[in-house]
TORSE-204953 format. One record per residue (C-alpha): x, y, z; residue in one letter. Coordinates in Angstrom, 3 decimals. Example, Ala and Ser with C-alpha at 12.3 -4.5 7.8 and 13.67 -1.06 7.14 Angstrom:
! residues 2
        u        v        w r
   12.300   -4.500    7.800 A
   13.670   -1.060    7.140 S
This chain:
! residues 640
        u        v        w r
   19.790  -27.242  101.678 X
   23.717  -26.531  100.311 X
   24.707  -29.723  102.067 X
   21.984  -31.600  100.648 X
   22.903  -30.516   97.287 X
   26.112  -31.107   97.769 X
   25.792  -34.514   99.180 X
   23.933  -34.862   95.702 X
   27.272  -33.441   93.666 X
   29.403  -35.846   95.639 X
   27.201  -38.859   94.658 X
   26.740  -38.002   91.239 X
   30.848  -37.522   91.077 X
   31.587  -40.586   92.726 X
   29.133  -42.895   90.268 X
   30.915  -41.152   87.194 X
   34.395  -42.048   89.114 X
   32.674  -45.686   89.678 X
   31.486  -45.752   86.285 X
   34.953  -45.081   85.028 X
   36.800  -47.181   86.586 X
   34.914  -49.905   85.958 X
   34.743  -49.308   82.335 X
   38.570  -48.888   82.273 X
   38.830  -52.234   84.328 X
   36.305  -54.170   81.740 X
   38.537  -52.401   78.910 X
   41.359  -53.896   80.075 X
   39.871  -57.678   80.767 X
   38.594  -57.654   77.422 X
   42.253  -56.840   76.003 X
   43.468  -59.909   77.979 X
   39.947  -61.654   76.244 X
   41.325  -60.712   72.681 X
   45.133  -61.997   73.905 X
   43.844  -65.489   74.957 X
   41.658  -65.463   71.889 X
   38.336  -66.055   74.545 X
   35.319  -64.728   71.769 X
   32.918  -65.479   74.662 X
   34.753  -63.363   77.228 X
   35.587  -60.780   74.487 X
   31.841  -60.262   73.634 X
   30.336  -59.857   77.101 X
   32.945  -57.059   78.018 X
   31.987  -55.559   74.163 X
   28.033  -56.046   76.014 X
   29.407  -53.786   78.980 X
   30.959  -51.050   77.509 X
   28.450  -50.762   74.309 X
   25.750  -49.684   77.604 X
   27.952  -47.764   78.787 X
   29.269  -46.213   75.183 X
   32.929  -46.520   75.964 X
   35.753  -44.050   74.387 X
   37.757  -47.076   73.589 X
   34.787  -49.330   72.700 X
   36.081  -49.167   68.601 X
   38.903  -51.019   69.733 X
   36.484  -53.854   71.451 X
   34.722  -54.414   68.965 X
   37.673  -54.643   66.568 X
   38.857  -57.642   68.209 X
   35.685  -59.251   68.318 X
   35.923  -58.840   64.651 X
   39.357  -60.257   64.285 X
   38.284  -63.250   65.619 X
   35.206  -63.759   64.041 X
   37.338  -62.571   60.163 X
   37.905  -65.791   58.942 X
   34.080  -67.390   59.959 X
   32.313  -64.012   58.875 X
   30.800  -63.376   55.606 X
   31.071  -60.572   53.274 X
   28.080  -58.962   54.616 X
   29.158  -59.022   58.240 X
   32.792  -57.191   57.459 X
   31.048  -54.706   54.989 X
   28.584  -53.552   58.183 X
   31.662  -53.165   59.712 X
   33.553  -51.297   57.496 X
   30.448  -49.280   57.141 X
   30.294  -48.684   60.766 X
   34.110  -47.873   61.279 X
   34.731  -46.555   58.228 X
   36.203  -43.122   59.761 X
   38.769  -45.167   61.882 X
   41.976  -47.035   61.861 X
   40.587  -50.392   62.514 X
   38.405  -50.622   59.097 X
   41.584  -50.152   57.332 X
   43.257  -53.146   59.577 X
   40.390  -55.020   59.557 X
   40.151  -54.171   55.498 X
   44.078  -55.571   55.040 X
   43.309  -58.790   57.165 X
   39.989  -59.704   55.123 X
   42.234  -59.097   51.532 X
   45.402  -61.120   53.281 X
   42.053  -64.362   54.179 X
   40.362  -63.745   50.541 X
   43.924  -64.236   48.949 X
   44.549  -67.471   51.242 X
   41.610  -68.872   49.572 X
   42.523  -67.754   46.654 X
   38.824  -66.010   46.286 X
   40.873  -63.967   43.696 X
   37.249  -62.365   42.925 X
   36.100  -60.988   46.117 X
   39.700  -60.161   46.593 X
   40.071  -57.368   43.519 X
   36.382  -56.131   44.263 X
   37.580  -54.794   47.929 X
   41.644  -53.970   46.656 X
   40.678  -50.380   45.680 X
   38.697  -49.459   49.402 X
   42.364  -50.183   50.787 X
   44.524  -47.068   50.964 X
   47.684  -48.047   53.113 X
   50.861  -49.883   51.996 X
   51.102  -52.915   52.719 X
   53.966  -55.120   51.255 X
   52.195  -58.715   52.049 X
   48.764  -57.302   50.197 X
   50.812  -55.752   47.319 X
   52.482  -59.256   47.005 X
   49.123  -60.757   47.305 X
   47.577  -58.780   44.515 X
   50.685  -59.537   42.194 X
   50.049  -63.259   42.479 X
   46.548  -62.806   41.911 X
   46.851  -60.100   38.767 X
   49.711  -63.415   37.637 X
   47.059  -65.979   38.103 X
   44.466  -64.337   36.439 X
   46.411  -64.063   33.743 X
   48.332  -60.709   33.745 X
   51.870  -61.272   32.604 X
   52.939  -57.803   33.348 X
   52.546  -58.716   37.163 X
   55.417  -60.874   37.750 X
   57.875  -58.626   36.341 X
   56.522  -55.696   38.812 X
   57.311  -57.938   41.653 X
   60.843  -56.921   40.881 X
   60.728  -54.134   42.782 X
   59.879  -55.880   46.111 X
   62.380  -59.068   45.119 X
   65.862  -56.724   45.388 X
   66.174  -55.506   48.731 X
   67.835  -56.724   51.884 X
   65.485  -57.340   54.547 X
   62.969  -60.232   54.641 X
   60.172  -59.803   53.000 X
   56.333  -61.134   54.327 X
   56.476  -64.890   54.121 X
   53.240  -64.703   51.694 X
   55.855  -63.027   49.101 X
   57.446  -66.388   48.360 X
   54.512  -67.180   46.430 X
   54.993  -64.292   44.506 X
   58.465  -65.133   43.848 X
   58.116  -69.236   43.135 X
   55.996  -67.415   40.350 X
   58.736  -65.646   39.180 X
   60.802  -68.179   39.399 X
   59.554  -70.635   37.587 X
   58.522  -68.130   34.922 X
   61.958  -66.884   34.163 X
   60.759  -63.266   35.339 X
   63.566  -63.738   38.308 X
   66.396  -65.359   36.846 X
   69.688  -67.007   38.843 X
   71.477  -63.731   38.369 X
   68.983  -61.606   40.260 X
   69.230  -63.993   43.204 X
   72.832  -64.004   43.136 X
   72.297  -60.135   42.618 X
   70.290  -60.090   46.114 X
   72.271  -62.247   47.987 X
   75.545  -59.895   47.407 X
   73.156  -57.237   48.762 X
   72.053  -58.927   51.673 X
   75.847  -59.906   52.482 X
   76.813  -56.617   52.216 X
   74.297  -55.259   54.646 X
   75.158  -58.055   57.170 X
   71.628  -59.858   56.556 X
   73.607  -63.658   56.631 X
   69.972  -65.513   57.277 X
   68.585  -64.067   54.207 X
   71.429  -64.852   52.088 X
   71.586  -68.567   53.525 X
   67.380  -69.236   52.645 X
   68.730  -67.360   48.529 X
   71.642  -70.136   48.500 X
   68.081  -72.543   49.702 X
   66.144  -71.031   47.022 X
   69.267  -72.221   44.441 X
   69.194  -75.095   45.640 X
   72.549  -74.675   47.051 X
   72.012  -76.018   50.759 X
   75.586  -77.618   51.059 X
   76.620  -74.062   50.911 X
   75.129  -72.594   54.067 X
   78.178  -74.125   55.778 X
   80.758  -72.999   53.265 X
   78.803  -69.058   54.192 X
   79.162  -69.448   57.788 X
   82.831  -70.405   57.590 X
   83.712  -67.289   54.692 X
   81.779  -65.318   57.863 X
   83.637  -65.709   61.197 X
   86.961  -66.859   59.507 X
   87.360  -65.778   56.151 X
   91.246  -66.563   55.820 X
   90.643  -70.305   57.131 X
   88.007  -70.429   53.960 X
   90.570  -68.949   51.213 X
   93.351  -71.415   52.574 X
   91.333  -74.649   52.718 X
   93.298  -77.442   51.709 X
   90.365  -78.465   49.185 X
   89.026  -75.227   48.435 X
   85.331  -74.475   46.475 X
   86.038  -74.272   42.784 X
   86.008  -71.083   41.068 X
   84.230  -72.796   38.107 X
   80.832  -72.404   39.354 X
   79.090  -69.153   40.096 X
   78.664  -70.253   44.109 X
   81.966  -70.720   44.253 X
   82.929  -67.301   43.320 X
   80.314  -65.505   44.997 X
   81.681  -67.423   48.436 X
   85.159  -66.285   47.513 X
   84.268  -62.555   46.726 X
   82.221  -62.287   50.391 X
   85.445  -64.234   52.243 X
   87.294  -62.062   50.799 X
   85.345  -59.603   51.585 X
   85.605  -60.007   55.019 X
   89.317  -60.697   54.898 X
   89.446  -56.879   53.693 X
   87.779  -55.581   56.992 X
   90.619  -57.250   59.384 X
   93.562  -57.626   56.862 X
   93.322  -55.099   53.545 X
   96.815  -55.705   51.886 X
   96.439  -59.615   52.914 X
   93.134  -59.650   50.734 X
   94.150  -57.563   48.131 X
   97.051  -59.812   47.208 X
   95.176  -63.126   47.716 X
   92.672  -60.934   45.234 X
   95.256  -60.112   42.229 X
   96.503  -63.620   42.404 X
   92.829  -65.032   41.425 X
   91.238  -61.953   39.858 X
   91.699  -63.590   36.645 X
   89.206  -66.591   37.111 X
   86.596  -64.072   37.573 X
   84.411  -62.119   34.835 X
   84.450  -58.582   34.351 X
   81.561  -58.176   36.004 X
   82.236  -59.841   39.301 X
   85.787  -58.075   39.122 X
   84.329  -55.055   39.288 X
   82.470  -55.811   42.184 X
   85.401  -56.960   43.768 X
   87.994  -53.675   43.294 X
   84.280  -51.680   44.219 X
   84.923  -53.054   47.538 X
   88.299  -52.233   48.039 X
   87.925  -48.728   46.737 X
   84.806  -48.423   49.274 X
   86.650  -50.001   52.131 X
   90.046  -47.978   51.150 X
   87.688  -44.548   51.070 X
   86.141  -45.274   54.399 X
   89.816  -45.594   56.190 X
   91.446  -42.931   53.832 X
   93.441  -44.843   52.071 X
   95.295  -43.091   49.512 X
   95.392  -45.729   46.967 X
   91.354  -45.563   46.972 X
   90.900  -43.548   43.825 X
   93.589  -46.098   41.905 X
   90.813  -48.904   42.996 X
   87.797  -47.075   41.655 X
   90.014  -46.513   38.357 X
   89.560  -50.439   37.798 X
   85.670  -50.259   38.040 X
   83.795  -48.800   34.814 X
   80.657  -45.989   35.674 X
   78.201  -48.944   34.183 X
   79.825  -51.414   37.716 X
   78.812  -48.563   39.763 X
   76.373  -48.431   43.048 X
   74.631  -45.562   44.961 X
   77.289  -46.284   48.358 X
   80.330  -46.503   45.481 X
   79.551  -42.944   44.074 X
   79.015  -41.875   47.307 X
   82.414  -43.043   48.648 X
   83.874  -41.861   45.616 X
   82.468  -38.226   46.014 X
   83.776  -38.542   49.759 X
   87.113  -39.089   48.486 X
   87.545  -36.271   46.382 X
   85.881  -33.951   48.897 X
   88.850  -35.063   51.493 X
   91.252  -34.596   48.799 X
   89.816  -30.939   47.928 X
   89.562  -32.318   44.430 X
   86.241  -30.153   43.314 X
   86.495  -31.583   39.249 X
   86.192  -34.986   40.430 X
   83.516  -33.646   42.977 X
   81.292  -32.378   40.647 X
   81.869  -35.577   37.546 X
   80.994  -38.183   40.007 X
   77.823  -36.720   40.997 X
   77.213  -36.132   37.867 X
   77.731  -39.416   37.352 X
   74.578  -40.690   39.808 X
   71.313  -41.796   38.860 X
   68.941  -39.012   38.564 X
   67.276  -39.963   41.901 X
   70.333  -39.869   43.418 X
   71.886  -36.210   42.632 X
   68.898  -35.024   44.069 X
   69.217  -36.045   47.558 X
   70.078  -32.941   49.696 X
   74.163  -34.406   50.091 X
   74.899  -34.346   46.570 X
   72.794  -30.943   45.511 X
   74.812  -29.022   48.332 X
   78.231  -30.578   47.543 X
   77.570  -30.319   43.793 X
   77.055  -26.276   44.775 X
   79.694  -26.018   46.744 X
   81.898  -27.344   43.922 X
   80.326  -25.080   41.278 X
   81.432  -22.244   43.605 X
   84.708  -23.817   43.851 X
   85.550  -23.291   39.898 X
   83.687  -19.778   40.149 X
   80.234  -21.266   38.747 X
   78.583  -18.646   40.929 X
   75.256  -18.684   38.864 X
   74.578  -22.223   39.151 X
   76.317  -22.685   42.334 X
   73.441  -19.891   43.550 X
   70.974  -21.727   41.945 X
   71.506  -25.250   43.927 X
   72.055  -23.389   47.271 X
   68.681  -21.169   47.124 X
   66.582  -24.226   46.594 X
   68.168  -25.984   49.143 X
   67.528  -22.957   52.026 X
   63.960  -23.634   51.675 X
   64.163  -27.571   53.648 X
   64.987  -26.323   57.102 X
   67.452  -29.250   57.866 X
   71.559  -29.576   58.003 X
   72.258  -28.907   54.405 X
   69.583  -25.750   53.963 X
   71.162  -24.557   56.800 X
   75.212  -24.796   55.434 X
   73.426  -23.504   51.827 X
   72.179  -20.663   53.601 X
   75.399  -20.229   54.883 X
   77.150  -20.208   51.512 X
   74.772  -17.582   50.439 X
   75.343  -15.485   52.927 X
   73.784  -11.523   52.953 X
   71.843  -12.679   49.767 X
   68.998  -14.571   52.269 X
   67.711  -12.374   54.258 X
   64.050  -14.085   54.704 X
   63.265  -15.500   57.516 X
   60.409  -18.079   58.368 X
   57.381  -17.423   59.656 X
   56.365  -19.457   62.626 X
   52.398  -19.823   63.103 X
   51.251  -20.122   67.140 X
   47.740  -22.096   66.758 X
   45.163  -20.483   68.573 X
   43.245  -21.937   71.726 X
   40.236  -22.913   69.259 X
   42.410  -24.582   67.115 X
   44.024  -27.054   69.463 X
   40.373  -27.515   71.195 X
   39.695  -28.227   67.845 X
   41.856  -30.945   67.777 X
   41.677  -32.013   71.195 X
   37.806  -32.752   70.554 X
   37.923  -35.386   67.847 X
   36.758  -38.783   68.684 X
   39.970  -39.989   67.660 X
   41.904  -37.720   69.906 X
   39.865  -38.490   72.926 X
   40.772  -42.256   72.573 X
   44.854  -41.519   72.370 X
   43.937  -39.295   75.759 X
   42.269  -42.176   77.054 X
   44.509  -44.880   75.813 X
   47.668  -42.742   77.657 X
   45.422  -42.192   80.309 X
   45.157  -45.964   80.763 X
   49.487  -46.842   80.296 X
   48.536  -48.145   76.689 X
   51.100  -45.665   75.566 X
   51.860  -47.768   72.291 X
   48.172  -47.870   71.238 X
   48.327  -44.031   71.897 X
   50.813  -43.971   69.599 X
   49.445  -45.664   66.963 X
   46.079  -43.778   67.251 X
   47.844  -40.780   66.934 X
   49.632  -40.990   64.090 X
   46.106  -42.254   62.428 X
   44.152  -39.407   63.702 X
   46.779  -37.057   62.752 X
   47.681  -38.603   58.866 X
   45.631  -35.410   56.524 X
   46.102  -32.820   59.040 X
   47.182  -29.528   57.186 X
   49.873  -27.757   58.353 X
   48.111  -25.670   60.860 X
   46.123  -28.833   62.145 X
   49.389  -30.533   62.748 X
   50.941  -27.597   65.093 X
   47.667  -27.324   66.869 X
   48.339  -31.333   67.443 X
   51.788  -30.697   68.376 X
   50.624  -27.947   71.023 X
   48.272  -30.565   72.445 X
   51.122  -32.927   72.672 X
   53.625  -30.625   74.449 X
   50.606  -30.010   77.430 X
   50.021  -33.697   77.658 X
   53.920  -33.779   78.057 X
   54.451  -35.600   74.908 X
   57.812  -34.059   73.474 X
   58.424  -37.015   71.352 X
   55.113  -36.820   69.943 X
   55.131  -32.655   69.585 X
   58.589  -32.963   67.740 X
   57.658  -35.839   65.539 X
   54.384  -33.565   64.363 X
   55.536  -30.069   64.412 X
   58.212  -31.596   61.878 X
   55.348  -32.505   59.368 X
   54.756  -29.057   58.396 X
   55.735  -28.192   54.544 X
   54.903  -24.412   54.388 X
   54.074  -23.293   57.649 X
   56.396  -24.544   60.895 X
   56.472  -23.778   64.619 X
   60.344  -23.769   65.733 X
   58.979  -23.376   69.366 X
   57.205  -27.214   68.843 X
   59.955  -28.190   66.824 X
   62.857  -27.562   69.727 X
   60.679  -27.738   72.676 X
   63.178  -27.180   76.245 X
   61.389  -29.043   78.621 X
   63.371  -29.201   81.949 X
   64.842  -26.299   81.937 X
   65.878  -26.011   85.333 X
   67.957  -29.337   85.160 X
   69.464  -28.213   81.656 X
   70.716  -25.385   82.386 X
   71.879  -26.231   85.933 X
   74.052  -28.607   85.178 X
   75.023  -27.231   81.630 X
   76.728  -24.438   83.956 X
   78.077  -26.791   86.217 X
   79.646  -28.441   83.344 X
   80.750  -25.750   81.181 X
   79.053  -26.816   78.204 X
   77.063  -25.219   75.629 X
   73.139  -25.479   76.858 X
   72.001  -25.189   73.015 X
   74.040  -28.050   72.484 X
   72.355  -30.103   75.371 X
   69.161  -29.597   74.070 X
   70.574  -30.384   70.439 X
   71.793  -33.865   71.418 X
   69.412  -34.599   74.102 X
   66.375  -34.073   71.346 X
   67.893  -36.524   69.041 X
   69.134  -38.924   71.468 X
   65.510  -39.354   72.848 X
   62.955  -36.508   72.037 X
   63.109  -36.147   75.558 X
   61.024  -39.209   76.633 X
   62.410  -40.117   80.090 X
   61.701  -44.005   79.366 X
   63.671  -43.778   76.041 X
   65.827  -47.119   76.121 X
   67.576  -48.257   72.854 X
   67.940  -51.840   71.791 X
   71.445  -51.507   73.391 X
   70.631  -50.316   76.287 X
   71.067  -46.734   76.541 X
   68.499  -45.153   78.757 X
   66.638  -41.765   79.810 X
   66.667  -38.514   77.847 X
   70.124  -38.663   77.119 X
   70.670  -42.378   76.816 X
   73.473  -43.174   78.889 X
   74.925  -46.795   78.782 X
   74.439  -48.261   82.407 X
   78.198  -49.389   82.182 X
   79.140  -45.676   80.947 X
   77.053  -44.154   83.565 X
   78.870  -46.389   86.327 X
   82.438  -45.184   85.053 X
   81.346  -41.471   85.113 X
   79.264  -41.856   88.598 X
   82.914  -43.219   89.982 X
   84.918  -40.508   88.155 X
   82.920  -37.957   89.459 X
   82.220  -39.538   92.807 X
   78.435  -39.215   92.694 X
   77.653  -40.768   96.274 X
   74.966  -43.139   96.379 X
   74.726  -44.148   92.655 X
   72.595  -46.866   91.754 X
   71.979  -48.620   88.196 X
   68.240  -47.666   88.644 X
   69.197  -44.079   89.105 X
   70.029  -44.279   85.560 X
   66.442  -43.364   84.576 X
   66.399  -40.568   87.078 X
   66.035  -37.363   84.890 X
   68.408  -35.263   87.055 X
   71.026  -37.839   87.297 X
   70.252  -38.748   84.032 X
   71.177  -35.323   82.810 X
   73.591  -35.003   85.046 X
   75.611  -37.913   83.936 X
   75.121  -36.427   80.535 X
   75.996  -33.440   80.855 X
   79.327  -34.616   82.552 X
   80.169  -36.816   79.662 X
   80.179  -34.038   77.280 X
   82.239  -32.136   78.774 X
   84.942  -35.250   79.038 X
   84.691  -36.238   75.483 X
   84.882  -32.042   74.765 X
   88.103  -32.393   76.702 X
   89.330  -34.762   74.966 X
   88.883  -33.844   71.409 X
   90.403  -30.597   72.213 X
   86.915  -28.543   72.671 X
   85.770  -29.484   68.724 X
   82.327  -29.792   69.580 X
   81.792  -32.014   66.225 X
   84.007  -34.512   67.764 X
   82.987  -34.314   71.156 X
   79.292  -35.165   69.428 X
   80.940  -38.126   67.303 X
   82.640  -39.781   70.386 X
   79.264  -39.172   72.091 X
   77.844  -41.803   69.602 X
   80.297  -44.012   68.409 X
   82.889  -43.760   71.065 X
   86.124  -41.095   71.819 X
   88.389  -44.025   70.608 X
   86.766  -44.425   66.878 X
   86.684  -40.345   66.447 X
   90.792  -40.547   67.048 X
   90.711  -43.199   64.632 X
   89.066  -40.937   61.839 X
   90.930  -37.969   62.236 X
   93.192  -36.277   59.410 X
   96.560  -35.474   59.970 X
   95.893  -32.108   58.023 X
   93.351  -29.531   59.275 X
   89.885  -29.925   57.351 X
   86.610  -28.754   56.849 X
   84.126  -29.117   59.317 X
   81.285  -29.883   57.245 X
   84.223  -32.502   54.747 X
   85.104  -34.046   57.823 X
   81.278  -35.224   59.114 X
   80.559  -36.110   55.433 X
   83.463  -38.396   55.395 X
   82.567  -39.858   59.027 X
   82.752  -44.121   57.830 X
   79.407  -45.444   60.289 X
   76.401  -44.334   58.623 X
   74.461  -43.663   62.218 X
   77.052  -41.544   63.531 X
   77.319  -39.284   60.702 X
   73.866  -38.721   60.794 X
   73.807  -38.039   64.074 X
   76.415  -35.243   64.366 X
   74.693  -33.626   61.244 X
   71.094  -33.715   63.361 X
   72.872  -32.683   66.309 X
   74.632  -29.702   65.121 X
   71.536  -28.551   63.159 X
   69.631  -28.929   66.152 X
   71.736  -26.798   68.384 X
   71.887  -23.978   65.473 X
   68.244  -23.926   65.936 X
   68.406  -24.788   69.594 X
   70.993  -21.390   70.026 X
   68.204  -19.553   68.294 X
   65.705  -20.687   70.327 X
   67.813  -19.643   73.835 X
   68.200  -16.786   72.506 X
   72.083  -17.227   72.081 X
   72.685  -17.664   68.354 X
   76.493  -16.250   68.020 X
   78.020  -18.091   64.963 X
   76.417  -19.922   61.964 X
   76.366  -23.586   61.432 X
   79.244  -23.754   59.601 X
   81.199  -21.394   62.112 X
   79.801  -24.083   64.822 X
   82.009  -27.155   62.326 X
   84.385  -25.133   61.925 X
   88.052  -26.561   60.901 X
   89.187  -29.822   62.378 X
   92.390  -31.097   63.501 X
   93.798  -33.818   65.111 X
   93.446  -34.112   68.840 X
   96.426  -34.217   71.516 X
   96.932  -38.143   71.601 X
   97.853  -37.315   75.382 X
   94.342  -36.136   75.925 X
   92.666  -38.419   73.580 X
   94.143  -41.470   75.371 X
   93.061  -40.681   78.561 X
């Protein structure tokens, strides 16, 4: 009788395992359905999996409605909507139905659904603009402002917006010229050659690709452009420009010998790059630049670099003007409140130094942590961290949407996962979200944990925040090494959240993204037998490799940790290159650290391993004791 019954178990088992794997296989044909845009395919694996009601089946029948959207009629998508309302896809199906309505200009239909929508969505918002404009609202042009000056492309359907504005007079010459210095700046060269398109300036696409890759061959053309039309200066302002980056003191006196054919206005943009460019290199003649442009000239990077300036120069007046100085918006970033305290404190403004500082403690990133720092033995408080209880992530774990990002990893559709999670998870409260993240670290999902537990406003989790997944590894070959294990963890979270198939869009692989030609000069340095390019993605050689190059770039900048992070990024040469010949402030030094991405990322870094030293249980020194003072490395080390 027990084998009987058992047989019975075993049969039943096996027909669930059948019924599984086919489902999974029919999934999976009718995603390659969908690809090959096959609605007859598509809708007999949608027949399959509706009998055998399939986790993933909203996604099925999603695509069968995305190709059906622009055949259906309004009743057919509103069933739908009704159906799915509780899911992802009635929102994407939602945004595709306004983006058809608007391409056939049913203007009607279009404003009736607009208010069910609830994402962003820059090609919609453009959309409704042209819609409000051709049904007569005037005030709709002039919003479209706000997605007409930035520097990245915008959704092709946005030119429409924009012709409207153009022809209107709501976007005038000077706000394309305005954008196209922008998009110059920022390196976007396609955007700014389709602005000189939309001026109708086509013959100067070539002039912009020669000011680009050989600006002093542009400025000493035999028949140059003329400086007596407004393309003709802009060209000369970029070439020079770019002259500045390779030759300063060559552009600077090509620039004083024409400044004069230029208005005030395009002067001062003109000496605003040369002070920037002298204030990234720490050039002592960069404050005499920013003399020649007035506050009214002045740009969120220009203050910034200004403010830089003065904090490498210990100048705390000209600190605290020049933020005061910044839009509104502006001062209140987290850089400027802390350095705005710090220079309060400086001139004995303890009271409103205090003031800045105690706000501040209260975000748990690198500046709360140097304001709490500053304060010293007057915070004492300490957050509480909330552990969700086993209901709670069950809880979570349970939810129809949660079951299909289980099932979608399950599968390898790790990017649909992905998406699906961040959906599921978008009105969690606080405690939701950690009971998320504690699902995500048992699924092995560190990147996904960290990205969660981070959510939180009032209640937080450190443990979820600074998971230390591979322990073992870390602090074997941190000890091997000689290196700081709390600053392994620090670097290794924000290099790749510890996701194993991390690879960057340079290359740079595994947890602690190595570059495969950096990982072949430290496998040979260290003679690691047997090395192979695939081993890259090898977690133990991965952290091995790591590991190792920490401890040479520590070596080389003299054991500054800050450094050591820096030439981790952006290189050991670079870091040598940005060094004061005076000792200076840790904290002065990062903030004055010219590439954007690596200043961030020794700020992240350090903060991390403050809370990573907490975390180990080895906290010895604050965050500003970990900075500390910097000064310039042995060039015999450094040029190893």
């Amino acid at each position: 009788m027990r084998f009987l019954i058992l047989l019975i178990q075993l049969f039943f088992i096996s027909v669930a395992f059948a019924t599984e794997q086919s489902a999974d296989k029919v999934f999976l044909k009718a995603q390659q359905s969908y690809q090959a845009r096959d609605l007859i395919g598509l809708e007999q694996s949608s027949k399959i999996l509706h009998s055998q009601n399939y986790v993933l089946l909203p996604y099925v029948d999603y695509w069968v409605m995305l190709l059906k959207l622009s055949n259906a009629d309004k009743t057919q998508i509103q069933n739908y909507l009704a159906e799915y309302n509780d899911t992802s896809f009635s929102e994407r199906i939602r945004a595709e139905w306004l983006k058809t309505l608007a391409k056939r200009q049913d203007w009607t239909t279009f404003f009736e659904e607009l208010p069910q929508y609830k994402r962003e969505d820059i090609a919609i918002a453009c959309y409704s603009l042209e819609g409000r404009a051709k049904k007569g609202d005037v005030i709709a042009l002039t919003e479209g402002k706000v997605y007409w000056m930035v520097t990245t492309d915008q959704p092709l359907n946005c030119e429409g917006l924009f012709d409207l504005m153009q022809k209107s007079n709501v976007l005038t010459e000077n706000d394309i010229w305005m954008r196209f210095r922008l998009a110059l700046q920022e390196g976007q060269l396609p955007l700014a050659k389709s602005l000189l398109q939309r001026l109708n300036l086509s013959a100067s696409v070539k002039s912009l690709d020669t000011a680009f890759q050989n600006p002093q061959q542009f400025l000493d053309a035999k028949n140059p452009i003329s400086l007596h039309t407004r393309s003709g200066r802009e060209l000369h302002l970029y070439a020079l420009d770019r002259l500045m980056r390779i030759q300063i003191d060559s552009a600077k006196q090509r620039w004083e010998k024409l400044a004069s054919q230029f208005s005030e206005e395009e002067s001062a943009q003109m000496w605003k790059r040369f002070a920037i460019y002298a204030a990234r290199h720490h050039d002592s003649n960069a404050l005499g630049m920013y003399a020649r442009v007035k506050t009214q000239y002045m740009d969120k990077e220009a203050f910034a670099w200004k403010v830089r300036v003065a904090l490498w120069g210990k100048d705390w007046s000209l600190v605290k003007n020049t933020i005061a100085d910044m839009s509104i918006e502006q001062q209140e970033e987290p850089v400027w409140r802390y350095w705005k305290a710090r220079a309060y404190k400086a001139q004995n403004d303890i009271p409103k130094a205090n003031q800045l500082l105690l706000a501040l403690t209260h975000e748990r990133n690198y500046y709360g942590l140097l304001a709490e720092d500053e304060l010293g033995d007057m915070l004492t408080a300490t957050p509480i961290n909330y552990v969700p209880t086993e209901v709670e992530v069950q809880q979570i774990q349970n939810q129809p949407a949660m079951q299909r990002v289980l099932e979608l990893q399950r599968i390898g559709l790790k990017w649909e996962s992905r998406a699906e999670w961040s959906w599921a998870t978008r009105d969690y409260d606080d405690k939701q979200l950690l009971a998320a993240a504690e699902l995500a670290v048992r699924q092995g999902w560190y990147d996904v944990a960290i990205n969660t537990a981070e959510r939180t406003k009032s209640v937080h989790n450190y443990t979820l925040r600074f998971p230390t997944p591979y322990r073992e590894t870390v602090t074997n070959f941190s000890k091997d090494y000689g290196v700081d294990e709390a600053w392994v963890y620090g670097l290794t979270r924000q290099e790749s959240r510890f996701n194993p198939s991390a690879k960057s869009g340079v290359g740079a692989a595994g947890v602690m993204q190595v570059m495969p030609e950096t990982a072949a000069w430290i496998a040979k340095r260290m003679n690691l037998g047997g090395y192979r390019q695939d081993k890259i993605h090898q977690l133990d050689t991965n952290v091995q490799l790591g590991t190792y190059y920490l401890r040479y770039t520590l070596d080389m900048m003299n054991g500054q940790t800050p450094l050591a992070t820096a030439a981790y990024n952006a290189g050991p040469g670079r870091v040598k290159n940005w060094m004061s010949d005076q000792p200076i402030e840790g904290a002065i030094y990062i903030e004055n650290i010219p590439i954007l991405e690596t200043r961030a990322y020794v700020q992240k870094v350090m903060a991390n391993t403050y809370f990573y030293a907490y975390r180990l249980g080895t906290k010895t020194q604050s965050l500003k004791q970990r900075l500390g003072v910097i000064t310039k490395t042995n060039s015999a080390i450094a040029a190893e």
